[in-house]
N, CA and C atoms as an extended XYZ file, in Angstrom:
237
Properties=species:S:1:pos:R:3:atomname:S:1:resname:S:1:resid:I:1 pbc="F F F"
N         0.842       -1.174        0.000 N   UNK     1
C         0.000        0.000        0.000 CA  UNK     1
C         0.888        1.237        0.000 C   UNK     1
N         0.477        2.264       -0.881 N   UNK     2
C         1.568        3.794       -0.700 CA  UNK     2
C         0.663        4.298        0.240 C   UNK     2
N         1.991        5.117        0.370 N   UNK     3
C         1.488        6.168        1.666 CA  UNK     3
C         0.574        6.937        1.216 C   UNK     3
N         0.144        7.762       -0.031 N   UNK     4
C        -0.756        7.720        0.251 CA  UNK     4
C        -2.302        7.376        0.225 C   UNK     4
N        -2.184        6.247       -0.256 N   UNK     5
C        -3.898        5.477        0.170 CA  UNK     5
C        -3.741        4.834        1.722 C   UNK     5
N        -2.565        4.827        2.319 N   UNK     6
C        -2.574        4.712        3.769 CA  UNK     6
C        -3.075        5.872        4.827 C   UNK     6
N        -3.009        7.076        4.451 N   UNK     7
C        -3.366        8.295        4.716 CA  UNK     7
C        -4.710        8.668        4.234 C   UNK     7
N        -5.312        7.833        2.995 N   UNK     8
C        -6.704        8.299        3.087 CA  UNK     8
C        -7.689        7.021        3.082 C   UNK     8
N        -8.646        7.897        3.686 N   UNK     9
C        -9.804        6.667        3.881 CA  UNK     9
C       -10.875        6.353        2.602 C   UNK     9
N       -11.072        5.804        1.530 N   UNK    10
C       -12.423        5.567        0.661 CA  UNK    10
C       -13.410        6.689        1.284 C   UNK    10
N       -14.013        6.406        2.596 N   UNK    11
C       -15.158        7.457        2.290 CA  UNK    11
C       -15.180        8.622        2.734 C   UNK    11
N       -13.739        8.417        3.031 N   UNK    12
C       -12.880       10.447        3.513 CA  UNK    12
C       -13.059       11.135        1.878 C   UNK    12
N       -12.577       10.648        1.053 N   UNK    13
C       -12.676       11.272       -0.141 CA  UNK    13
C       -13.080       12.289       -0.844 C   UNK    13
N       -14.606       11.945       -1.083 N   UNK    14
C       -15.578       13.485       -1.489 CA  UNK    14
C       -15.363       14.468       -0.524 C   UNK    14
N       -14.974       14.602        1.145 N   UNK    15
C       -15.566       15.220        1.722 CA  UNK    15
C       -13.749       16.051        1.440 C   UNK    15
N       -12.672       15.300        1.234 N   UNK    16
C       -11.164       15.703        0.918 CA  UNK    16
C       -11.143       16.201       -0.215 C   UNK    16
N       -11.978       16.001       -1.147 N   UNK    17
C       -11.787       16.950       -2.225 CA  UNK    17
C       -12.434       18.182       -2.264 C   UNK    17
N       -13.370       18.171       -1.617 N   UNK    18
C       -14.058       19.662       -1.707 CA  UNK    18
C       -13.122       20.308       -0.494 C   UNK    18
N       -12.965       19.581        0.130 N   UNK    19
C       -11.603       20.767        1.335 CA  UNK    19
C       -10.773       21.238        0.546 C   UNK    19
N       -10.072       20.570       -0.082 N   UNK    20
C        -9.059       20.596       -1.133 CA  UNK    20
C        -8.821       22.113       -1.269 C   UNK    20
N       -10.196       22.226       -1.937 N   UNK    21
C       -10.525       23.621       -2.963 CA  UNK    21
C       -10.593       24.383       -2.032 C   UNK    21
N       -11.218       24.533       -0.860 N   UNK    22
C       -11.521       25.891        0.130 CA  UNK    22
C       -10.891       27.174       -0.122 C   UNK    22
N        -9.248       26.946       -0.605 N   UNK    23
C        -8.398       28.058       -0.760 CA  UNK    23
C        -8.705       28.799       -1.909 C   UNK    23
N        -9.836       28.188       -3.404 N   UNK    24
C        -9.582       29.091       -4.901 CA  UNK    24
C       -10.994       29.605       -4.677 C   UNK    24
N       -11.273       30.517       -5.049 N   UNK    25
C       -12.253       31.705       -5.810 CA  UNK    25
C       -13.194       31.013       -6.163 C   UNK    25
N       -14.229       31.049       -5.517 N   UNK    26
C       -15.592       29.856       -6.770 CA  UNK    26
C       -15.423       30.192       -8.102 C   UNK    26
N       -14.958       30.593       -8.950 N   UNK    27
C       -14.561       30.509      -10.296 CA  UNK    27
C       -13.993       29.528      -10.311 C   UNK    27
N       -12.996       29.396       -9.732 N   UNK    28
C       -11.801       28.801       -9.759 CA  UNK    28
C       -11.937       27.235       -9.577 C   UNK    28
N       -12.664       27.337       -8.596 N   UNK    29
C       -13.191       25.746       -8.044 CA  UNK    29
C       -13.665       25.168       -9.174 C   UNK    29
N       -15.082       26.232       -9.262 N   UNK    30
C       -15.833       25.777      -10.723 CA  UNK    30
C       -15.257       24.974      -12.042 C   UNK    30
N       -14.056       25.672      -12.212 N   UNK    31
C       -13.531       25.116      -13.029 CA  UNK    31
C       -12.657       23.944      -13.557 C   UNK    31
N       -11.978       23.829      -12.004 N   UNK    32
C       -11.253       22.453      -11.103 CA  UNK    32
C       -12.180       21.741      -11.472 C   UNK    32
N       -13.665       21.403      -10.821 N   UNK    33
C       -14.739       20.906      -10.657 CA  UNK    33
C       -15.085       20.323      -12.037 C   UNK    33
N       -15.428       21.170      -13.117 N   UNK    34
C       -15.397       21.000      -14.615 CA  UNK    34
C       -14.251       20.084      -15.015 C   UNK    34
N       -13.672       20.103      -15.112 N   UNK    35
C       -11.972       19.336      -15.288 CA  UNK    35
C       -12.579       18.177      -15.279 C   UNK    35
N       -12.531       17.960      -13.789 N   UNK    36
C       -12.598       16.447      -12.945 CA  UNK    36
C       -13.737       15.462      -13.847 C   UNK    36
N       -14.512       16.880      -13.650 N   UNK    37
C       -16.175       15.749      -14.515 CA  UNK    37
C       -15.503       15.594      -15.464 C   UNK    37
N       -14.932       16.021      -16.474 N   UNK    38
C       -15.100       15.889      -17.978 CA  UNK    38
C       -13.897       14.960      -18.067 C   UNK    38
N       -12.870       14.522      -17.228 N   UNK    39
C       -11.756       13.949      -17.498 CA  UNK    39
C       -12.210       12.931      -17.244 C   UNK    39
N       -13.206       12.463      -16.305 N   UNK    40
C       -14.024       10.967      -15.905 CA  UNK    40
C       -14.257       10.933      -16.834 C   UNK    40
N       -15.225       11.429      -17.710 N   UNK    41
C       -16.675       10.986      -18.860 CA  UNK    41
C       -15.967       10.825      -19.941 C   UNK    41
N       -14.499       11.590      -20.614 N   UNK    42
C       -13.703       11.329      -21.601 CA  UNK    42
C       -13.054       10.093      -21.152 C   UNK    42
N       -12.312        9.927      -20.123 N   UNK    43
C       -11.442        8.674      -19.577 CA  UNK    43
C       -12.463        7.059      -19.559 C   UNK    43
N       -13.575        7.532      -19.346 N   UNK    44
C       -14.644        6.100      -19.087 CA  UNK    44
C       -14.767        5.503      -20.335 C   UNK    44
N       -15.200        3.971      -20.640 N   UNK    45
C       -15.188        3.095      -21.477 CA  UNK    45
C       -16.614        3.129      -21.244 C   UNK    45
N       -17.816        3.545      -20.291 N   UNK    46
C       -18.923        2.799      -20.178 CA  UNK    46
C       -19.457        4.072      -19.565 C   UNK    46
N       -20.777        4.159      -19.542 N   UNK    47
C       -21.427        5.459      -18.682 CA  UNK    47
C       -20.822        5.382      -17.768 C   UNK    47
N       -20.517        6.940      -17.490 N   UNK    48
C       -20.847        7.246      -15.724 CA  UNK    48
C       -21.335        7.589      -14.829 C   UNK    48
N       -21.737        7.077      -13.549 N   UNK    49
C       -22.617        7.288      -12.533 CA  UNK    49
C       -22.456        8.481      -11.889 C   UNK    49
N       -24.014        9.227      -11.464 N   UNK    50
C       -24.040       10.463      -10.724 CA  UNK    50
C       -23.176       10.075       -9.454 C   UNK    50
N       -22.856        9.266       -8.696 N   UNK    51
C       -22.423        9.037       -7.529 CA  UNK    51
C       -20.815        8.759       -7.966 C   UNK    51
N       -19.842        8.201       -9.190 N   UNK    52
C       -19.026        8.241       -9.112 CA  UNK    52
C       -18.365        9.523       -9.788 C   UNK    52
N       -19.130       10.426      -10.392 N   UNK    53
C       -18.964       11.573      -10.212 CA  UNK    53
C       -19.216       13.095       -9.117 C   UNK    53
N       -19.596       12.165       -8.544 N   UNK    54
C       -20.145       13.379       -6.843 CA  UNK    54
C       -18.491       12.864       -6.009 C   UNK    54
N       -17.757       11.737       -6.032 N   UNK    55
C       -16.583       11.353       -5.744 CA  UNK    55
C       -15.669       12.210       -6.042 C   UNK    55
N       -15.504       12.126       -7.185 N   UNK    56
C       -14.346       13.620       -7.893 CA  UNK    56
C       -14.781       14.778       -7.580 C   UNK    56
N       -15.750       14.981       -7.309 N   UNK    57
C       -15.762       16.911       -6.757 CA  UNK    57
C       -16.628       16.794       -5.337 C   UNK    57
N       -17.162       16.099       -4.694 N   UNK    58
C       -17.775       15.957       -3.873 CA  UNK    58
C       -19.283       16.185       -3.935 C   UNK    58
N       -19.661       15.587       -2.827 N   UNK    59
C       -21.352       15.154       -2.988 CA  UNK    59
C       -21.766       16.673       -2.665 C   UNK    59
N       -21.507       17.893       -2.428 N   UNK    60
C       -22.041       19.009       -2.712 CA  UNK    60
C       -22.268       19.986       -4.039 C   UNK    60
N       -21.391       19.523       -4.428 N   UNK    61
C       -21.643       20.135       -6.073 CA  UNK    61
C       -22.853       19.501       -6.320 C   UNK    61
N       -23.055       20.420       -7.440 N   UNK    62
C       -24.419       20.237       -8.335 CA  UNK    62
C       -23.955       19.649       -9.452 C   UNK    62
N       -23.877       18.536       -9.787 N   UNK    63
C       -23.506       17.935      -10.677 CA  UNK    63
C       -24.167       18.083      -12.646 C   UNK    63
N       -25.177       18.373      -12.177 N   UNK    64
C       -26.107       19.045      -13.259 CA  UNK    64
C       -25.925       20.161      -13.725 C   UNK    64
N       -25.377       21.099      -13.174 N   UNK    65
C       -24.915       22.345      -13.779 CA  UNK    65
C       -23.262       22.606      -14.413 C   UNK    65
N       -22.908       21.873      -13.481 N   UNK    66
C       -21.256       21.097      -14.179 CA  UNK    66
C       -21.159       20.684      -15.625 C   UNK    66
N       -22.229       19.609      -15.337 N   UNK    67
C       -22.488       18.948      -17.017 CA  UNK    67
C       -22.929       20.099      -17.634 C   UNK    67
N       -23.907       20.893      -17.445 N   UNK    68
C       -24.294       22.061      -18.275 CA  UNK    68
C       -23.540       22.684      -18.937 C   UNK    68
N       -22.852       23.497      -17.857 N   UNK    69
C       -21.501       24.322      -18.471 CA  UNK    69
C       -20.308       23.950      -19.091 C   UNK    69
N       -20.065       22.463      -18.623 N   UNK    70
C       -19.440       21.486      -20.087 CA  UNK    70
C       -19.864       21.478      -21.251 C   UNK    70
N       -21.339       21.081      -21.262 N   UNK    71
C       -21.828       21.170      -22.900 CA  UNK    71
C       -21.869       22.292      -23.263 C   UNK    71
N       -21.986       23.540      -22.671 N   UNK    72
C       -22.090       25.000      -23.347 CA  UNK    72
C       -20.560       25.223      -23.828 C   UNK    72
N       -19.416       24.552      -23.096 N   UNK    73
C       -18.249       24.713      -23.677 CA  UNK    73
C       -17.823       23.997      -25.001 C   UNK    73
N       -18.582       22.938      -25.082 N   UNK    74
C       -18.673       22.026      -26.060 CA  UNK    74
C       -19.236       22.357      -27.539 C   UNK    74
N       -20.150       23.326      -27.107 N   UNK    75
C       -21.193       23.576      -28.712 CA  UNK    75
C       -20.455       24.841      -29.887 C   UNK    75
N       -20.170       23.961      -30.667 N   UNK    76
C       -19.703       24.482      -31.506 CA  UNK    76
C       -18.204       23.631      -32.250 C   UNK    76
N       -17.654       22.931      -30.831 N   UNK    77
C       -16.346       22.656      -31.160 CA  UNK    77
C       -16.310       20.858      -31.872 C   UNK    77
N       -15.584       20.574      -32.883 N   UNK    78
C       -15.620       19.245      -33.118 CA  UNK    78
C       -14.810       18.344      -31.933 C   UNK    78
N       -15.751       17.174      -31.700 N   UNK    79
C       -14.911       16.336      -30.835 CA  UNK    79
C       -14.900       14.885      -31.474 C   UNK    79
């Protein structure tokens, strides 16, 4: 085991990533936040779940408006 998955707990997680952020600008987060989702949903072979995306930014985000402002970044551009 590395040190650090010895240092964190599975269901410490969501609640360690939104600490994480405390220090950036809600812009800033926002955009961290955006990242995370979109690097899951590009990286995945198979759908992904609202709950293993509430993991990467934590179960307080709005996960629905995340996706939103992804696809508004999206329209227009070829992928």
């Amino acid at each position: 085991m590395s040190e650090a998955s010895a240092r964190r707990k599975p269901s410490d997680q969501p609640a360690l990533l939104d600490k994480e952020l405390e220090h950036l600008p809600p812009e800033l987060r926002w955009r961290e936040w955006m990242g995370r989702i979109e690097a899951v949903i590009f990286a995945a072979s198979e759908p992904v779940t609202r709950s293993v995306l509430a993991r990467v930014v934590g179960r307080n985000c709005n996960i629905d408006l995340l996706i939103d402002d992804i696809r508004a970044e999206f329209i227009g551009r070829p992928l």
